[in-house]
C-alpha positions as CSV (number, residue, x, y, z in Angstrom):
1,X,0.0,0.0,0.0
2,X,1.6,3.8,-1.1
3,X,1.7,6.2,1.0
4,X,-1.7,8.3,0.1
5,X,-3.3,5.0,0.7
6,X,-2.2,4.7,4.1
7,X,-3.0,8.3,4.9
8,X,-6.3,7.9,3.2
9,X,-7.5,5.2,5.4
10,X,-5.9,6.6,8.4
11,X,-8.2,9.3,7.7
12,X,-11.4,7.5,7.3
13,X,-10.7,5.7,10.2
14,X,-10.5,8.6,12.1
15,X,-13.2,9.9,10.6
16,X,-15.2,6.9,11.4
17,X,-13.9,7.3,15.3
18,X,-14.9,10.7,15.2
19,X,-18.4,9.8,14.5
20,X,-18.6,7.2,17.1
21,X,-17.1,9.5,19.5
22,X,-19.4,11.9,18.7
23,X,-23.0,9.8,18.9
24,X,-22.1,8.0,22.3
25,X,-21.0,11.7,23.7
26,X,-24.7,13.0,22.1
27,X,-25.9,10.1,23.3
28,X,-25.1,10.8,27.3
29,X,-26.1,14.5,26.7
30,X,-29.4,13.5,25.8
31,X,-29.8,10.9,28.8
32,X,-28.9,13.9,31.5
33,X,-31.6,16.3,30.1
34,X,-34.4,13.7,30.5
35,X,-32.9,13.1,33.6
36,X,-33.7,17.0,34.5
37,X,-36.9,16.7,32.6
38,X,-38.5,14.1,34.7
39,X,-37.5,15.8,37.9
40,X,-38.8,19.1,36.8
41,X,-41.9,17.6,36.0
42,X,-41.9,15.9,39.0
43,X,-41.5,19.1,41.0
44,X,-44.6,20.6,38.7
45,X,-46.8,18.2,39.7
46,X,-46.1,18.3,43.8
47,X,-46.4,22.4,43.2
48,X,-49.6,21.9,41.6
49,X,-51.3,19.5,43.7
50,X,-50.2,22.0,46.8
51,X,-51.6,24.9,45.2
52,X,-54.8,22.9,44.5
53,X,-55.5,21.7,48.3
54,X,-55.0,25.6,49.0
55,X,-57.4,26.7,46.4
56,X,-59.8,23.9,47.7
57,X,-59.5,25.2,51.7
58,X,-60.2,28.9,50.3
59,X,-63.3,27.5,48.0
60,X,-64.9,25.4,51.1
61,X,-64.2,28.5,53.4
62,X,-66.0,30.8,51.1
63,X,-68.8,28.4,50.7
64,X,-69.3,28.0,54.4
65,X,-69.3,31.9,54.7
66,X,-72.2,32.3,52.0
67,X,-74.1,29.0,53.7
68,X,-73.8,31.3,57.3
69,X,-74.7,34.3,55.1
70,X,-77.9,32.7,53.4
71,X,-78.9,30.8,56.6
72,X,-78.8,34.2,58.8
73,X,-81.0,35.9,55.6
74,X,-83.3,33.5,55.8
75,X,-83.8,33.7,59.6
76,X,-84.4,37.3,59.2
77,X,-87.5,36.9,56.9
78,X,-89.1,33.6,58.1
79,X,-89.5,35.8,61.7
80,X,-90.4,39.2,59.4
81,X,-93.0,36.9,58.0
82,X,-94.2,35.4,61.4
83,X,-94.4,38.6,62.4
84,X,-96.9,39.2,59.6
85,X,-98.7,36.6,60.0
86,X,-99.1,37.0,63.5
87,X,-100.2,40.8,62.7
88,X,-102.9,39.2,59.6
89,X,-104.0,36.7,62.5
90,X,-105.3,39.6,64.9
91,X,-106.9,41.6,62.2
92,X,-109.0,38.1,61.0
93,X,-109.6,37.8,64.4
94,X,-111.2,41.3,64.9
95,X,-112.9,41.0,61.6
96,X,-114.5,37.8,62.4
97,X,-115.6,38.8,65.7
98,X,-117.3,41.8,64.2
99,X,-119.0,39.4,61.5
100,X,-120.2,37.7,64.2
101,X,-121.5,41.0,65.6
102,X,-123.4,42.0,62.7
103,X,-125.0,38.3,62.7
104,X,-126.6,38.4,65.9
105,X,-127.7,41.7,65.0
106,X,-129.2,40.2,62.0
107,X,-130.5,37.9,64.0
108,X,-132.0,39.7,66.2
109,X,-133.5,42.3,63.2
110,X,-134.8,39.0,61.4
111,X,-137.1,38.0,64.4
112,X,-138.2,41.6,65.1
113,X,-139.6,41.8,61.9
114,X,-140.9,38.4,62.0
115,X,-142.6,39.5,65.0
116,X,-143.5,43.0,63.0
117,X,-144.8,40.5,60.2
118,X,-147.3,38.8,62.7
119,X,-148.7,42.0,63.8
120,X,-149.2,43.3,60.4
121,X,-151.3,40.3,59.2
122,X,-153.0,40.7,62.1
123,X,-153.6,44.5,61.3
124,X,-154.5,43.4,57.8
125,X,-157.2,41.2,58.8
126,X,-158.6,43.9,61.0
127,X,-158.6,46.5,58.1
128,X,-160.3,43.7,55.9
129,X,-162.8,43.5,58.5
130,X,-163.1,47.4,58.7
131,X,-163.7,48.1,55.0
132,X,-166.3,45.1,54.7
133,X,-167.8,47.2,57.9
134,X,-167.6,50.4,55.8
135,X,-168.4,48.8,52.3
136,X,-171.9,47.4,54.2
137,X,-171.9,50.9,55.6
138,X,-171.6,53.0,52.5
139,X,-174.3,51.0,50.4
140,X,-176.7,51.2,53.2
141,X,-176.4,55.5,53.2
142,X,-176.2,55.3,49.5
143,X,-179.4,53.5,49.6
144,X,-181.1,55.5,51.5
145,X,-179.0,58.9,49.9
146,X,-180.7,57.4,46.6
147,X,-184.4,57.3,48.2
148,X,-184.5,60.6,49.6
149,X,-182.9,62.1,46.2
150,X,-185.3,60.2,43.8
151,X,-182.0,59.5,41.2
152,X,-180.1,56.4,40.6
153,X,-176.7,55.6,41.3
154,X,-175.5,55.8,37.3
155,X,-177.2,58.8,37.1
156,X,-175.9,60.9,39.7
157,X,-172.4,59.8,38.5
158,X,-173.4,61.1,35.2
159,X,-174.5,64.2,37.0
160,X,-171.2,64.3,38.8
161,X,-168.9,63.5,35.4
162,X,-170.8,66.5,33.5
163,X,-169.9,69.3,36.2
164,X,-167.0,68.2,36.5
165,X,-165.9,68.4,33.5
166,X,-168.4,71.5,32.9
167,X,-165.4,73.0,35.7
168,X,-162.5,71.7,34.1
169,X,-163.7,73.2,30.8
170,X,-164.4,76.5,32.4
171,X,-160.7,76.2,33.7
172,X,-159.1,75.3,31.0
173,X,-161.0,77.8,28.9
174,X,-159.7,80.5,31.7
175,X,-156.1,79.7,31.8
176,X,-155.9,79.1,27.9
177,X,-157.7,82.7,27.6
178,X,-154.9,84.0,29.8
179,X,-151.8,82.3,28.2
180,X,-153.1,82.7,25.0
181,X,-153.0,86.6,25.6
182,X,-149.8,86.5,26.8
183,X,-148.4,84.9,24.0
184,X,-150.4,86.6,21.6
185,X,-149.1,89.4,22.7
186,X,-145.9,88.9,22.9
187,X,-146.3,87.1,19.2
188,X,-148.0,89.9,17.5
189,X,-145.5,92.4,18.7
190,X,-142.5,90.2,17.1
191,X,-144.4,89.1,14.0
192,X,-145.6,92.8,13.8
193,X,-142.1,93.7,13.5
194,X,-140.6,90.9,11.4
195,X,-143.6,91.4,9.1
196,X,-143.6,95.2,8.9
197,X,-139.7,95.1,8.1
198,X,-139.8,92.8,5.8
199,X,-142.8,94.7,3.6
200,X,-140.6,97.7,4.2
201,X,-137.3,96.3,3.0
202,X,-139.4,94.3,0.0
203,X,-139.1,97.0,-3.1
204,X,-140.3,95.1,-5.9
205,X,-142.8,96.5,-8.0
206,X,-146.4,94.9,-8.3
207,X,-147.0,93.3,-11.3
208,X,-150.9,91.8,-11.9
209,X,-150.6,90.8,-15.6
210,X,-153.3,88.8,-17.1
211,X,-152.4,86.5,-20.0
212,X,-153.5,87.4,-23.2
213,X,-155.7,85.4,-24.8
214,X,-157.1,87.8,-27.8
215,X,-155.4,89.1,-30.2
216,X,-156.5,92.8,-32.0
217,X,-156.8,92.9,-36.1
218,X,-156.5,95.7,-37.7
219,X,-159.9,95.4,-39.5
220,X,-162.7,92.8,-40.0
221,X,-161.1,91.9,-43.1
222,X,-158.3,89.9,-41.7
223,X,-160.4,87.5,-40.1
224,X,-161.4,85.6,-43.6
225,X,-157.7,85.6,-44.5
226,X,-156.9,83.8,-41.0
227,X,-159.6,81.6,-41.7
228,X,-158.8,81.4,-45.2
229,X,-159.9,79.4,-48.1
230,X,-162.4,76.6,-47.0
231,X,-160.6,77.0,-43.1
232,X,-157.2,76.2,-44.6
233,X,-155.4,78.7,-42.8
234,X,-157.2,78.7,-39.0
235,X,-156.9,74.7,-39.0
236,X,-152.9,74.9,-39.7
237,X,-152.9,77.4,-37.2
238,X,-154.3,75.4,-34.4
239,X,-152.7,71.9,-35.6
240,X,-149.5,73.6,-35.2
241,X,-150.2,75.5,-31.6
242,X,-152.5,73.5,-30.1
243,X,-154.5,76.3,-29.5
244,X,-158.6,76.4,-30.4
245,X,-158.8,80.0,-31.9
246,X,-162.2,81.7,-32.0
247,X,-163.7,84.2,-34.3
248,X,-166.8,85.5,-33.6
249,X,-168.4,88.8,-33.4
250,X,-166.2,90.8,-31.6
251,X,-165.2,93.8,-33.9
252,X,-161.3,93.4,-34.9
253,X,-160.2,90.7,-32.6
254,X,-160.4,87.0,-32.6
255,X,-160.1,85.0,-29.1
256,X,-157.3,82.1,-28.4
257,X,-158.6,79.7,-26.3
258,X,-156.6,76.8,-24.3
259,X,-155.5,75.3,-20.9
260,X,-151.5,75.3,-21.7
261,X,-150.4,79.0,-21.3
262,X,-146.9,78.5,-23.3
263,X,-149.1,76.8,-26.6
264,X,-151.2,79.9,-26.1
265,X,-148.5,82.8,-26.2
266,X,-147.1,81.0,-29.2
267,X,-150.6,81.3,-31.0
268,X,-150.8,84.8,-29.8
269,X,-146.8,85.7,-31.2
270,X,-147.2,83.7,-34.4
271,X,-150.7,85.2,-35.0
272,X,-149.2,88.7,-34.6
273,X,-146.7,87.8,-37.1
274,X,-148.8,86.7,-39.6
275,X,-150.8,89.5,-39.4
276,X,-148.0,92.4,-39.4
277,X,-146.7,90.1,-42.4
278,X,-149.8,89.9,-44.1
279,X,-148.7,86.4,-45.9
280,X,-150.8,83.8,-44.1
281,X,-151.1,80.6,-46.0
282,X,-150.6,76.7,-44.2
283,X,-146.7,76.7,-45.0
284,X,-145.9,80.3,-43.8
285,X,-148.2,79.5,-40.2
286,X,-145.7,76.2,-39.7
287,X,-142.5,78.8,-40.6
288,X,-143.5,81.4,-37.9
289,X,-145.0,78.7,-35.4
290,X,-141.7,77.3,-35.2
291,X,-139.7,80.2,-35.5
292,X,-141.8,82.0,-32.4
293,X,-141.2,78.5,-30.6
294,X,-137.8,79.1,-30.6
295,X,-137.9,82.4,-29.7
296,X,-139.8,81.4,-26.8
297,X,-137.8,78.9,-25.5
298,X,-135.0,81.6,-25.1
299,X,-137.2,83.9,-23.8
300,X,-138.3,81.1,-21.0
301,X,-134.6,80.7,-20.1
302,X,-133.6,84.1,-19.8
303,X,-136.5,84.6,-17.4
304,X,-135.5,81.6,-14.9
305,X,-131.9,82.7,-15.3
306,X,-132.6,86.6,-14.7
307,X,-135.2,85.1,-11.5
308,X,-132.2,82.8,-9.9
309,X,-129.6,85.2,-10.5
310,X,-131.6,87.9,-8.9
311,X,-132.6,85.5,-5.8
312,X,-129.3,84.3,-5.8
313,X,-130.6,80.4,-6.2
314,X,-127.0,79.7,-7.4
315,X,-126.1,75.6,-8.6
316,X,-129.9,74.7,-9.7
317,X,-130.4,72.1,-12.7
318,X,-131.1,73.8,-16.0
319,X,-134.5,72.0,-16.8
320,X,-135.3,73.6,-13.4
321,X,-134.1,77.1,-14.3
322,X,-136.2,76.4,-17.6
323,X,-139.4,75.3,-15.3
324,X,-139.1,78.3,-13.5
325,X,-139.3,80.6,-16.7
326,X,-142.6,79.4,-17.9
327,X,-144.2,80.8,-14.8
328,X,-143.8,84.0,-16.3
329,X,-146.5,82.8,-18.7
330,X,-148.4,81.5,-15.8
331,X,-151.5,83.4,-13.8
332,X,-153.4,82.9,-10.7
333,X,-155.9,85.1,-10.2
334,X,-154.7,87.5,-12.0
335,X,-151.1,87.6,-10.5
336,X,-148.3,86.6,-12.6
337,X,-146.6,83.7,-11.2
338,X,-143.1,84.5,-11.7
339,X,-143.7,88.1,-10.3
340,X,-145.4,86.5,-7.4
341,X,-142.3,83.4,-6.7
342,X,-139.9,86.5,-6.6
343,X,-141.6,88.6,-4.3
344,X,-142.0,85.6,-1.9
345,X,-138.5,84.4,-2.3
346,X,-137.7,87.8,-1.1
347,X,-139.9,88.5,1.3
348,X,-138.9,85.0,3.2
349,X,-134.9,86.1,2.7
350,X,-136.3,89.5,4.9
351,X,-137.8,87.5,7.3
352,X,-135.1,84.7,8.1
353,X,-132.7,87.5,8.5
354,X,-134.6,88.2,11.4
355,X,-134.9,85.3,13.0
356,X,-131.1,83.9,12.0
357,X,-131.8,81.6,9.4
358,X,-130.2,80.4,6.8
359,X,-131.4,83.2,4.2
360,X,-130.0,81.7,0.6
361,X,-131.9,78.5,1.7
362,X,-135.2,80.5,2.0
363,X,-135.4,82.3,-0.9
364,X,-134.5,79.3,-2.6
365,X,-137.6,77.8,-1.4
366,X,-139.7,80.9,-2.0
367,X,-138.9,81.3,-5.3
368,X,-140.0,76.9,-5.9
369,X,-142.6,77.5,-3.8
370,X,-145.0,77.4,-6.9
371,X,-143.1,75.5,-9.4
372,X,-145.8,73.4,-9.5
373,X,-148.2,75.4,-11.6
374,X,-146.0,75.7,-14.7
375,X,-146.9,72.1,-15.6
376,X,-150.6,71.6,-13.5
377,X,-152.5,72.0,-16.5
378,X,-150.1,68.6,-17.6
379,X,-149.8,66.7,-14.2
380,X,-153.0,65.2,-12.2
381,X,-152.9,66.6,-8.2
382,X,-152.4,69.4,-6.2
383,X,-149.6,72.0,-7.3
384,X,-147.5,72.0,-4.6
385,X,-146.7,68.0,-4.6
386,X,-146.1,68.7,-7.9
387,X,-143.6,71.1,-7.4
388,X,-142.4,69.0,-4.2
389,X,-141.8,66.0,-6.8
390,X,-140.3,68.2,-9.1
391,X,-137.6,69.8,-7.0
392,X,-136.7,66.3,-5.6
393,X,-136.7,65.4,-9.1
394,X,-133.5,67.7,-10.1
395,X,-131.4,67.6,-6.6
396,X,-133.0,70.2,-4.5
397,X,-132.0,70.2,-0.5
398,X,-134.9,67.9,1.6
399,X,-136.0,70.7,4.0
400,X,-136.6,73.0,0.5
401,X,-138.3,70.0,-1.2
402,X,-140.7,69.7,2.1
403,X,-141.5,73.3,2.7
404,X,-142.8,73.2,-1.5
405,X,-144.7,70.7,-0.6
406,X,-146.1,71.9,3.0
407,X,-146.6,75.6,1.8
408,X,-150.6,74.9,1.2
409,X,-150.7,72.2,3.9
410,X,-150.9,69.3,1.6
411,X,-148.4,67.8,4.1
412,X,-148.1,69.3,7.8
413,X,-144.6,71.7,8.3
414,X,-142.6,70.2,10.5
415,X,-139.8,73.2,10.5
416,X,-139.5,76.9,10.8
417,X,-138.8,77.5,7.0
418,X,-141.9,76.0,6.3
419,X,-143.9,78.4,8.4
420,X,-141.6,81.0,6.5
421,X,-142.8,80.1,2.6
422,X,-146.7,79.8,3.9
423,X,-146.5,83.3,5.1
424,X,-144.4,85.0,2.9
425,X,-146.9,82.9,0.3
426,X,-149.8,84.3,1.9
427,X,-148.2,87.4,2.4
428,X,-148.0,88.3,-1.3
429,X,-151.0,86.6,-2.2
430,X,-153.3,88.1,0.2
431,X,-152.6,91.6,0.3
432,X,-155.2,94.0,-1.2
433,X,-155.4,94.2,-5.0
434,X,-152.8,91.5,-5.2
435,X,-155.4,88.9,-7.2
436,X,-158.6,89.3,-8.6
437,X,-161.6,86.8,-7.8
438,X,-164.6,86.0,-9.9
439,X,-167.7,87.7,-8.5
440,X,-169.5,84.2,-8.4
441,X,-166.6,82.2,-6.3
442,X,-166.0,85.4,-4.0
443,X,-169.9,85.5,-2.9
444,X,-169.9,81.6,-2.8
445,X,-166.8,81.9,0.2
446,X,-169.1,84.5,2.2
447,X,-172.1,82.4,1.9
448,X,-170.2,79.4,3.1
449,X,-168.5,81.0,5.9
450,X,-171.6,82.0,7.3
451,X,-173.0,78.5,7.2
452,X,-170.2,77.4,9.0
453,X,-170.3,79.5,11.5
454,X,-174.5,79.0,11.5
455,X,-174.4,75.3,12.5
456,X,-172.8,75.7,15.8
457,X,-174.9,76.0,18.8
458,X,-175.9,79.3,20.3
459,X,-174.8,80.9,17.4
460,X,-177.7,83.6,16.3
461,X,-176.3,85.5,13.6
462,X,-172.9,85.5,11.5
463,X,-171.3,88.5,9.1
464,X,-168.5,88.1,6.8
465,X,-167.2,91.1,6.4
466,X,-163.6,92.3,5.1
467,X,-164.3,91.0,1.8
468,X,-164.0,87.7,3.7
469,X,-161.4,88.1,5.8
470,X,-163.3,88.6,8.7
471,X,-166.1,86.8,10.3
472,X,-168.1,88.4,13.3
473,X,-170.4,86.0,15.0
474,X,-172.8,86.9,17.8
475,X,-174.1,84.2,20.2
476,X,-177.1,84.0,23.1
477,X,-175.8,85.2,26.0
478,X,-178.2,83.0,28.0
479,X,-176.5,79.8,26.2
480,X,-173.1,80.5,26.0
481,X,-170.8,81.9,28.6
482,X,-167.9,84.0,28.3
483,X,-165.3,81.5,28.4
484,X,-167.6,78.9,25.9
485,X,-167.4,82.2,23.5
486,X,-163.3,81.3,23.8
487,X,-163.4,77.7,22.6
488,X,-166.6,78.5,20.3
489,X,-164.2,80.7,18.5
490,X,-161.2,78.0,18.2
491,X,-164.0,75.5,17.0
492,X,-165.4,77.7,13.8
493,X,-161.6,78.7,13.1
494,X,-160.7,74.7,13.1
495,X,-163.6,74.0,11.2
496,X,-162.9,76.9,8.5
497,X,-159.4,75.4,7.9
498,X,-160.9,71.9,7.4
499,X,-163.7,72.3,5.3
500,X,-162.5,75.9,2.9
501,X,-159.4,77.3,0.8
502,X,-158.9,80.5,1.1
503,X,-155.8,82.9,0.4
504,X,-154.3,84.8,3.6
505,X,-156.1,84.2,6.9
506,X,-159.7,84.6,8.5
507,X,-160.2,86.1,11.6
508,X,-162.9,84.8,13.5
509,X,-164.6,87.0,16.5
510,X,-167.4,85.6,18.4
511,X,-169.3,88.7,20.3
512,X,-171.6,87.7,23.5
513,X,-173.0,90.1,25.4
514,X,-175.7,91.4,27.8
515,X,-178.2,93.8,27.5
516,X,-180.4,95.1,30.2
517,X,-183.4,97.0,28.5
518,X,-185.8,99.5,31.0
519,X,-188.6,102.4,29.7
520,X,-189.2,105.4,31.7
521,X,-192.8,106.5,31.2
């Protein structure tokens, strides 16, 4: 072997020693750590099973302390409790001896009146015995009462019922006179006033226009060209108005003659045409019958407009506002209609000023008070459920719709604005030289007045004076008394508003009175 042989093994070998050296010397270091290990953990574990006996004694010492605590708690409010129930025990006890109390006293109430009980059936029976005693009694004086008067028992009750209520008549008719005084009074000076400003603040001016219903020619001549060849001309005339026209002897005029006022102040317009025209033939009476219709039927709205704008009726349907135009056509005893429904819508605006009403709502119902009578001659009843129907018809307000329909009493008011549109109504209507009356029905209301006033008792002579608005009555002072005369008065009144129609009011006066007659000779 060379020489780097040698020294190469030499040095692996030593290399190899090296590495054995070095494992076993590794090898002892790691045995002394675990060595130092173990008793380290040893010494861990005796430290930590000291420190939990210690922590052990502290935890069962604390514990006892809260037990003591808790126990010496509890102590304290089992005796505050004993305490209270000892207090509770003494107030039951008072209570229940006072319940006891009150028991015997009930008790003892319960047999007095047990006792009281007795004696008042015993008191009973002794009254029972009494009023058979009395009963007996009482038939035995009436008995003999009723032989020495010579009258029955029935009749002297009857007897008895009649002066009694003879009296309570009398009374009645005494304190009625007295309050009815009072508040006529008192109601004549306020209705004096209310009335007298409301005339005095009215400024309309009085209109009484009659419809026409003939029409002036200006000679005889014209009447055979309006009735033209073999009646041509007259028969187109009424075909096309509706109107019956009549031509008699009446120098240069011929009469119109229908029930519908608008058909009739067509005829009259187109007539007048024609005439002023002078071409009258079947064709030209259609041309100006239709034209005037027109012509009309703006005239009719202008007047309903003008009349609500002037009442201030604002917001009312336009078939309405046309209804209330063709009252200006209309006539009622020779008052025009629309003329009339104005001053009435006004004169109930005066009046509920006065007495805080609701004035827009009042004229409003004054001026459809009379609606009605624009379509009467067309609709069957009375013209104020007419014009109550037709009101509710387009939207009118209930309390206007009732007062249209309770302004002639065809249904009873029930408010204050009725009571306004009757008077205000009767107001207009009434006053003097407002409407004119045929002679005949005029003298037939005065005949029948005095009748009624005739067929009560006592009554010996009746006047209707006033042109009817007054009745005077005078009555036997032997057979009726001074406060009969009273209720005789209310009777004839009740009986004048039941049986007649009338415009305005009817005052009634019954007169009584003594006289004492003596001749000196």
């Amino acid at each position: 072997m060379d020489i780097n042989g040698i020294v190469l093994f030499l040095a692996a070998l030593g290399l190899i020693a090296g590495v054995v050296i070095g494992f076993l010397l590794r090898k002892k270091l790691i045995e002394g750590n675990q060595s130092n290990i173990e008793a380290q953990g040893r010494q861990i574990v005796e430290n930590a099973i000291q420190e939990a006996e210690q922590i052990k004694k502290e935890a069962v010492l604390h514990a006892k302390e809260e037990v003591y605590q808790l126990k010496k708690e509890a102590e304290l409010e089992i005796k505050g409790s004993r305490s209270e129930l000892k207090t509770e025990q003494r107030r039951l006890d008072r209570k229940l001896d006072e319940v006891q109390n009150e028991l015997a006293g009930l008790e003892k109430k319960e047999n007095d009146l047990s006792s009281l009980g007795e004696k008042c059936k015993k008191r009973e029976q002794d009254i029972i015995l009494q009023e058979n005693d009395l009963a007996e009694l009482i038939d035995n004086h009436r008995f003999k009462l009723e032989q020495i008067a010579g009258i029955g028992r029935d009749e002297a009750k009857k007897l008895l019922m009649e002066s009694i209520e003879s009296e309570a008549r009398m009374e009645s008719a005494k304190r009625l006179a007295r309050i009815e005084n009072e508040m006529k009074m008192e109601a004549d000076r306020k209705g004096k006033n209310i009335l007298a400003l409301a005339i005095s603040r009215y400024a309309g001016d009085y209109v009484a226009d009659k419809t026409v219903s003939m029409v002036l020619l200006p000679n005889d001549e014209m009447k055979g060209r309006i009735i033209g060849r073999e009646g041509r001309n007259i028969r187109a005339i009424e075909a096309a108005t509706g109107i019956d026209i009549i031509i008699d002897d009446t120098p240069e005029a011929v009469i119109l003659s229908g029930f519908n006022p608008i058909r009739r102040e067509i005829a009259r317009l187109a007539l007048e045409q024609l005439i002023s025209d002078g071409r009258i033939h079947p064709a030209r009476i259609e041309e100006v019958v239709e034209k005037v219709t027109k012509e009309l039927e703006v005239s009719i709205r202008e007047a309903g407009e003008q009349a609500t704008f002037d009442v201030g009726a604002h917001g009312m349907h336009v078939d309405l506002i046309n209804t209330i135009g063709r009252l200006k056509y209309r006539t009622s005893y020779g008052q025009n209609i629309l003329q009339h429904s104005l001053e009435v819508a006004f004169l109930c605006g005066v009046m509920a000023s006065e007495l805080g009403l609701d004035v827009k709502k009042a004229k409003r119902a004054g001026l459809l008070h009379d609606i009605g009578k624009a379509v009467d001659h067309e609709v069957e009843g009375s013209h104020a459920i007419i014009g109550r129907d037709i009101a509710r018809k387009y939207g009118e307000p209930d309390d206007v719709v009732y007062a249209i329909g309770a302004h002639h009493e065809d249904q009873p008011p029930k408010s204050v604005l009725d009571i306004l549109v009757q008077s205000a109504d009767a107001l207009s209507g009434a006053r003097p030289g407002a409407r004119k009356e045929m002679l005949q029905s005029y003298v037939k209301r005065l005949e029948d007045l005095e009748n009624i006033a005739n067929a009560f008792k006592g009554v010996e002579k009746s006047y209707a004076i006033q042109a009817g608005r007054d009745l005077r009555i005078i009555v036997d002072s032997q057979k009726i008394k001074d406060d009969e005369a009273l209720l005789m008065s209310r009777d004839i009144a009740k009986s004048i508003e039941d049986q007649l129609t009338y415009p305005g009011q009817i005052r009634v006066t019954v007169i009584r009175e003594t006289r004492a007659v003596e001749y000196a000779k």
